[in-house]
C-alpha positions as CSV (number, residue, x, y, z in Angstrom):
1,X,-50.1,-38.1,36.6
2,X,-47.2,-36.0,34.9
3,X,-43.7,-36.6,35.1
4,X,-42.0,-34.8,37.9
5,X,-39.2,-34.7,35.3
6,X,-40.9,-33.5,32.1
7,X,-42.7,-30.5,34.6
8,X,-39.0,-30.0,36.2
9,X,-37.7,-29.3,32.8
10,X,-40.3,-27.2,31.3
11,X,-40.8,-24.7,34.1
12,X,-36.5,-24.2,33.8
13,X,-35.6,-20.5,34.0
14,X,-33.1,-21.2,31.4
15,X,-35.8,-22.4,28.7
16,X,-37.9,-19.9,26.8
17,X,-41.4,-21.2,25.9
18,X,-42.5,-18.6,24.2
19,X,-41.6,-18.5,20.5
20,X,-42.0,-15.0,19.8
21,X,-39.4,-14.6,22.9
22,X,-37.1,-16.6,21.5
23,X,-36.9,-15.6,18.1
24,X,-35.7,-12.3,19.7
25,X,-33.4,-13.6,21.8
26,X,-31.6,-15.5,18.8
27,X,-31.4,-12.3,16.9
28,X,-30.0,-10.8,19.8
29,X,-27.5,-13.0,19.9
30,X,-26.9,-13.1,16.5
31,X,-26.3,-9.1,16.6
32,X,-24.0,-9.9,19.6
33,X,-22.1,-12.1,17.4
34,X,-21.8,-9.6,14.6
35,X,-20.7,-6.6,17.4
36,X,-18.2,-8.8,18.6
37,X,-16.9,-10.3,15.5
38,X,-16.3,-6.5,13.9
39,X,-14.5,-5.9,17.5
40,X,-12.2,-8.6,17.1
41,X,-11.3,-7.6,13.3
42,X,-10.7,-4.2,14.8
43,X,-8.4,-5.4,17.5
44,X,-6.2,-7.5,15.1
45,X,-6.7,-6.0,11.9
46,X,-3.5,-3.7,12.9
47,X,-1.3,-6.9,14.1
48,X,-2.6,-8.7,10.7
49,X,-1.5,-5.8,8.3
50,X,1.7,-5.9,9.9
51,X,1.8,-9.6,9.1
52,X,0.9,-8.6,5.4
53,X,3.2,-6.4,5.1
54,X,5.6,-8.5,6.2
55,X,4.3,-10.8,3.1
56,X,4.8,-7.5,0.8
57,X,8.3,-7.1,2.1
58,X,9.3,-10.8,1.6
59,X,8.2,-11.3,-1.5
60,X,10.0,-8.3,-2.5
61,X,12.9,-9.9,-1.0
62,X,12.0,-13.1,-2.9
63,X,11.7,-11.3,-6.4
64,X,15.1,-10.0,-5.9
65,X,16.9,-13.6,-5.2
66,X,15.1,-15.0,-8.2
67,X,16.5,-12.6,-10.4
68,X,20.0,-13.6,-8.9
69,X,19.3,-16.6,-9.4
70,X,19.6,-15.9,-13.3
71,X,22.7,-15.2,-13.5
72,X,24.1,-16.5,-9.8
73,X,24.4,-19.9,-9.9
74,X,24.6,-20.0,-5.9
75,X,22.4,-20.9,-3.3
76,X,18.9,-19.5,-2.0
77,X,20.6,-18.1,0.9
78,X,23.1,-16.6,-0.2
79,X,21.1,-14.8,-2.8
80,X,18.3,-13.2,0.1
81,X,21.7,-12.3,2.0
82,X,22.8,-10.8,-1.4
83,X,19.5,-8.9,-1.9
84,X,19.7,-7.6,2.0
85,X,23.1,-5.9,1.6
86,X,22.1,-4.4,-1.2
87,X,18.9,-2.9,0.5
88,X,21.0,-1.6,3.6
89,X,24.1,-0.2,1.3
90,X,21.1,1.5,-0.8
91,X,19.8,2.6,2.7
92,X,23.2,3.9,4.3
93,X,23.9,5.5,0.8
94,X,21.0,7.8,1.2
95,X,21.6,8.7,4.5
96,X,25.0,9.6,4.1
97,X,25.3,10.9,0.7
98,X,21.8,12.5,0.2
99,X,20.8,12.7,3.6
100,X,21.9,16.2,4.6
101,X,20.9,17.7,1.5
102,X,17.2,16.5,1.9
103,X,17.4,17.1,5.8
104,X,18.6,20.9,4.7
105,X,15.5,21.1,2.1
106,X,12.8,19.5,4.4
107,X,13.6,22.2,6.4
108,X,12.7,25.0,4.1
109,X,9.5,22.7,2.8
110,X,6.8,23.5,4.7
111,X,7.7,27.0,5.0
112,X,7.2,27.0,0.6
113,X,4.2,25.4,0.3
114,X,2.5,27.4,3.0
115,X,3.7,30.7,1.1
116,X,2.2,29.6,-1.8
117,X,-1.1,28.6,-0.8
118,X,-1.1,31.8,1.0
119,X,-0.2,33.2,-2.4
120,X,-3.1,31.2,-4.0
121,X,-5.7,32.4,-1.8
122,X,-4.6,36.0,-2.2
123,X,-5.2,35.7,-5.9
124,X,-8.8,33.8,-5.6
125,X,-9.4,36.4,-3.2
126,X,-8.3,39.3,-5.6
127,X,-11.0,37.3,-8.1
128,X,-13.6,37.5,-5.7
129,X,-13.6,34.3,-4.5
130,X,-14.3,33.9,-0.8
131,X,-12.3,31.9,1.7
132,X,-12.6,31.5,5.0
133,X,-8.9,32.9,6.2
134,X,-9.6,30.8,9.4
135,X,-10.5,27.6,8.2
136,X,-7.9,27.8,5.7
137,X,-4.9,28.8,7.8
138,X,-5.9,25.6,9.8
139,X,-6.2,23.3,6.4
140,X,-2.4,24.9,5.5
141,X,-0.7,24.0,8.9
142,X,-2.3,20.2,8.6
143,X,-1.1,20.1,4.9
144,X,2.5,21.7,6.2
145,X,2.5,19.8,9.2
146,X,1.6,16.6,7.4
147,X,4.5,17.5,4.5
148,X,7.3,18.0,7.6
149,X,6.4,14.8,9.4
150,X,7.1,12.8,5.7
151,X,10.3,15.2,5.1
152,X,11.5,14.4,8.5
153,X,11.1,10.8,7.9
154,X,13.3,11.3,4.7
155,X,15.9,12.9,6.7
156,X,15.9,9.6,9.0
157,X,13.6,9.8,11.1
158,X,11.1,7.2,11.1
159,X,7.4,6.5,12.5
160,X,6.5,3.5,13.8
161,X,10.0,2.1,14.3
162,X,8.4,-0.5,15.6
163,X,6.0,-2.0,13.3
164,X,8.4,-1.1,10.6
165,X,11.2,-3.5,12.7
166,X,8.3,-6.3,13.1
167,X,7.5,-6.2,8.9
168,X,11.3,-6.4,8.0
169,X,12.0,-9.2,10.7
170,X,9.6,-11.0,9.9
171,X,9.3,-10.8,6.3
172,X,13.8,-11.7,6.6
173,X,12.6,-15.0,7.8
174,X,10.2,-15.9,5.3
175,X,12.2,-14.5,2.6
176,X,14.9,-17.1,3.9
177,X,12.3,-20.5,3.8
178,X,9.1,-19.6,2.5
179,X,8.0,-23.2,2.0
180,X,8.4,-23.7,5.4
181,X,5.8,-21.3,6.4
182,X,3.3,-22.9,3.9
183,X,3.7,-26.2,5.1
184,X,3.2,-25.0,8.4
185,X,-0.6,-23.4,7.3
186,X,-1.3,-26.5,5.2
187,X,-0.6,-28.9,8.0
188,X,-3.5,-26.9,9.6
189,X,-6.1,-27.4,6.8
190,X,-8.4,-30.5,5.7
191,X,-6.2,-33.2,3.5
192,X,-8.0,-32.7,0.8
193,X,-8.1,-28.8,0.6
194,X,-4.5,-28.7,0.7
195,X,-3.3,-29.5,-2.6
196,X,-5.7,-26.4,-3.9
197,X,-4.1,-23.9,-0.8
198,X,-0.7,-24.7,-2.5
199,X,-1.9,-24.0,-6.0
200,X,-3.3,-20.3,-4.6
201,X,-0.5,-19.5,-2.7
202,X,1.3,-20.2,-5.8
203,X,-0.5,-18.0,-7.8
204,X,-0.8,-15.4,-5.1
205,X,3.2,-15.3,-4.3
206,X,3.2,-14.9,-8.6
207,X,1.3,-12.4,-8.7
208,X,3.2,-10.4,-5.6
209,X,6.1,-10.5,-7.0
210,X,5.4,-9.0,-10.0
211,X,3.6,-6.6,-8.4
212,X,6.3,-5.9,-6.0
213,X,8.8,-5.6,-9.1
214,X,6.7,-3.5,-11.3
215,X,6.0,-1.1,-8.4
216,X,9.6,-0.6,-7.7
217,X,10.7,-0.1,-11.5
218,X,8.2,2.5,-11.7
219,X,9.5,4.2,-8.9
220,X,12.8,4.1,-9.6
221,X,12.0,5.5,-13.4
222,X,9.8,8.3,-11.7
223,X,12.6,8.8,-9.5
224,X,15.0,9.3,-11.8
225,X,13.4,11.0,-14.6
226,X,11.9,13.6,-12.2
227,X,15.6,14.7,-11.0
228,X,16.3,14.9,-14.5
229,X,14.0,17.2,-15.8
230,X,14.6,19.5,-12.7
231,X,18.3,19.8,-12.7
232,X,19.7,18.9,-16.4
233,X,16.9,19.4,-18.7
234,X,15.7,22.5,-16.4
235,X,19.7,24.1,-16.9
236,X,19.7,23.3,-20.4
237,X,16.5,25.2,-21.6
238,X,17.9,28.1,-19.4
239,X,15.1,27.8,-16.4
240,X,18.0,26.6,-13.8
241,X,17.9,24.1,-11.2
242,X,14.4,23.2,-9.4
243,X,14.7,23.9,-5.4
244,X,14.5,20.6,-3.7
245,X,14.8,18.7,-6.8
246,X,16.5,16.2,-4.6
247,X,13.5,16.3,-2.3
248,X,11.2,16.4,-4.9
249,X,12.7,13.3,-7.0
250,X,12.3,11.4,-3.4
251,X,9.3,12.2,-3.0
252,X,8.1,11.0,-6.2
253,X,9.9,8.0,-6.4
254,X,8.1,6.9,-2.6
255,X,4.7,8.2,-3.8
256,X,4.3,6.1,-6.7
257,X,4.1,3.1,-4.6
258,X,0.7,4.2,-4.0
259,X,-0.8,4.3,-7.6
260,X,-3.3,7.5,-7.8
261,X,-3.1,9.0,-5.0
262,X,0.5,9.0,-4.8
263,X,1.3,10.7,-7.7
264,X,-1.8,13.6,-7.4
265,X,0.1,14.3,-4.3
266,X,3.9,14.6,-5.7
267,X,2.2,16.6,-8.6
268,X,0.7,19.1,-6.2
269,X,4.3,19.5,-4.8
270,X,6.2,19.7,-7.1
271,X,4.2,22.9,-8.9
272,X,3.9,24.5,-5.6
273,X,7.6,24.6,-5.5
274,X,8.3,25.1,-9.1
275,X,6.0,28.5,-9.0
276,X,8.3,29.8,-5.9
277,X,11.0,30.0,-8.6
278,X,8.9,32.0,-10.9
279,X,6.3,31.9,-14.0
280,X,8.5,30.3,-15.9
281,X,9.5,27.4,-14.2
282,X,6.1,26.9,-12.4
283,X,5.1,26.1,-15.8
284,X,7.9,23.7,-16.4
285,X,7.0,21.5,-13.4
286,X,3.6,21.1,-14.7
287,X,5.2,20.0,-18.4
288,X,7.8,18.0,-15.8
289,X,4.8,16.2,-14.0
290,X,2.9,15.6,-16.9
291,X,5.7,14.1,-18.9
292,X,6.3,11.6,-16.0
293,X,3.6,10.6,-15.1
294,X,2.5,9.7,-19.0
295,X,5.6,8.3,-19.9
296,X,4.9,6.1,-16.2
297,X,1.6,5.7,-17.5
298,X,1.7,4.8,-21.3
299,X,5.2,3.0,-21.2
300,X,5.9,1.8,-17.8
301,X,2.6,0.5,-16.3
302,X,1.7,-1.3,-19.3
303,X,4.4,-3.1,-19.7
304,X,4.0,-4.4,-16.0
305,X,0.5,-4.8,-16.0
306,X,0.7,-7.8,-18.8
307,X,3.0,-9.8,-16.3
308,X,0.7,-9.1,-13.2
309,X,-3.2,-8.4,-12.0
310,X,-5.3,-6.2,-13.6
311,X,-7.1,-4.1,-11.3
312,X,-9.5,-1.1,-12.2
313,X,-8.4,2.3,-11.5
314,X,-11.2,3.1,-9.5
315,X,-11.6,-0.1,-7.8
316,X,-8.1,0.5,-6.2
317,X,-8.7,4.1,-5.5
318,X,-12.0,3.5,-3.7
319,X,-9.9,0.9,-1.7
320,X,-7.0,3.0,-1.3
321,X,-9.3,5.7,0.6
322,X,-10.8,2.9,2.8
323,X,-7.9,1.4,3.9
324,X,-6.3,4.7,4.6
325,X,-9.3,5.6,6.6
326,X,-8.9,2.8,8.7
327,X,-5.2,2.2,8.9
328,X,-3.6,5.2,8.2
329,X,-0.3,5.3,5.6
330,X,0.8,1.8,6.1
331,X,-3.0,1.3,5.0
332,X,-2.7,3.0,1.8
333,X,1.0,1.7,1.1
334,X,-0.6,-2.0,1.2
335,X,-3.7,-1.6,0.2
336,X,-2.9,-1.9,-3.7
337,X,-1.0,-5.6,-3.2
338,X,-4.0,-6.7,-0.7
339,X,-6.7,-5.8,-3.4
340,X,-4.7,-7.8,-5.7
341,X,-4.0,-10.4,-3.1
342,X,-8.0,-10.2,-3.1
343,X,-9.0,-10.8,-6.4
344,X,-6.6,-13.5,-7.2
345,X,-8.5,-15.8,-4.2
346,X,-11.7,-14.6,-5.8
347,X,-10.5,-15.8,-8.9
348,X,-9.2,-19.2,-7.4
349,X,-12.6,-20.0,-5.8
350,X,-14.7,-19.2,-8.9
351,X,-12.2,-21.7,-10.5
352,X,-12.5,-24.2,-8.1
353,X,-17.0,-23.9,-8.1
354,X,-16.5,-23.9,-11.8
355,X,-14.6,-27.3,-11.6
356,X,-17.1,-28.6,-9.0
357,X,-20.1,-27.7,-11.5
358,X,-18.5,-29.1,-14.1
359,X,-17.7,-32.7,-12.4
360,X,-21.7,-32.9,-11.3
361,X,-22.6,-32.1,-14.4
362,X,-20.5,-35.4,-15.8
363,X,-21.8,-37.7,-12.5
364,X,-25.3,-36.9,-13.6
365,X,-24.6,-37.5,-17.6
366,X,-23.2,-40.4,-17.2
């Protein structure tokens, strides 16, 4: 006679017999699992590039007391307090001193650039290229729209006040103790994984740093040279003064944060305005871009890129236009130091599985 037990369980609702059946069911739930896990990483992807940009910020913040440290002989503190007032009075500088001028010229941006694509089309047009007049007068007032919500943000105001106020808090307080933050993580991992989590982090906070630093002296020499060439040199060989060479140098300089992309963009600009000046000096901002952007290329960059990650050109470009897809400009403003951020992990755990391989080799030699 059977068990009443062994019948009572078999014949359960909640048990599948078949196993055709349940092989579907697992894959169901395993395409559940996959739905739900890309739902999550949508959800907090946001709130975790906040976080990493908070990262981005700190070690910037980090790089700067270092350097103090060189020639301070005073304490951490002190040195990140140092590096703070120094990045407000830089701040308050270019809102007071520079901050109606480039309020005054954002003003008459969008109007230029829209004149001279209109310009542009009427000469394709006069070639016998056709353009849809439609299509492209709505492609102008997205490109003009898009170039007054940046200006405006030069001029002081600022999108996304508040994850920009989460980053900087957040990135003050573990630019004050970073240690303290990666004790706190490596309390949460396995003994023995921990000594190998301070070794990355290591490596990682290197490698930001000089990314960080390099990215800023780049912008700074962009910065600089590009108001140069349109106000001195531009007087000198008798074009005159670049409108919005202010602007334009502001532009640049924030641009080349975001390597490719950044400076296509402040090239387009800048010739746009340069031809509403005339032949001449339309001309001259192309030898102006040109002779930034290659001495930024063949000087600057690789003199960073020996003290830091090398990443390919397309790689980060490819990544740059994802992450900007999905996040928008604070995507594309941190998607350079998370691809390197990336590849230096990769890097660690090829090491480590090299190591491992290499131990199991010697246990089965000996």
């Amino acid at each position: 006679m059977p068990d009443t037990n062994e019948h009572d369980l078999g014949s359960s609702p909640s048990r599948i017999s078949d196993p055709r059946l349940r092989h579907e069911v697992n894959r169901a739930l395993v395409w559940a699992a996959v739905f739900g896990g890309l739902a999550l990483a949508v959800t907090v992807a946001r709130p975790l590039l906040a976080i990493f940009g908070a990262m981005v910020f700190a070690a910037i913040i980090d790089g700067g007391a270092r350097l103090l440290g060189k020639v301070l002989p005073i304490g951490r503190t002190w040195r990140v307090a140092l590096v703070l007032l120094a990045a407000v009075g830089f701040l308050v500088w270019l809102a007071n001193f520079a901050g109606a001028t480039i309020t005054r010229e954002a003003e008459q941006f969008p109007a230029i650039i829209e004149r001279q694509m209109g310009e542009l089309i009427a000469m394709a047009r006069e070639r016998g290229v056709e353009i849809n007049q439609s299509q492209l007068q709505n492609y102008i007032g997205n490109v003009t729209s898009g170039i007054g919500t940046v200006t405006k943000a030069l001029g002081g105001l600022l999108g996304g006040v508040a994850t920009v106020i989460l980053i900087v808090v957040i990135g003050i307080y573990v630019a004050f103790d970073p240690q303290l933050y990666e004790r706190g993580v490596a309390w949460m991992l396995p003994r023995n994984r921990r000594e190998s989590f301070y070794v990355t982090v290591d490596r990682m906070s290197l490698t930001m740093r000089r990314l960080m630093g390099g990215r800023l002296l780049g912008m700074a020499v962009e910065a600089v040279f590009t108001y140069v060439m349109l106000t001195i040199v531009a007087q000198l060989i008798g074009i005159g003064t670049v409108p919005m060479a202010a602007l334009l140098a502001i532009l640049t300089g924030l641009l080349a944060f975001i390597p490719n992309l950044g400076a296509l963009v402040s090239g387009v600009l800048m010739v746009l305005v340069g031809f509403s000046g005339g032949i001449d000096m339309g001309l001259y901002t192309i030898f102006v871009y040109f002779f930034v952007q290659n001495f930024d290329g063949y000087v600057v960059i690789p003199m960073i890129a020996k003290k830091t990650v090398d990443l390919a050109p397309a790689l980060v470009l490819a990544f740059q236009l994802i992450m900007g897809l999905l996040f928008g400009i604070i995507g594309l403003f941190l998607a350079d130091p998370l691809l390197a951020m990336i590849k230096v992990a990769l890097e660690r755990r090829a090491e480590l599985t090299d190591e491992r391989e290499r131990i199991r080799i010697a246990k089965n030699g000996a």
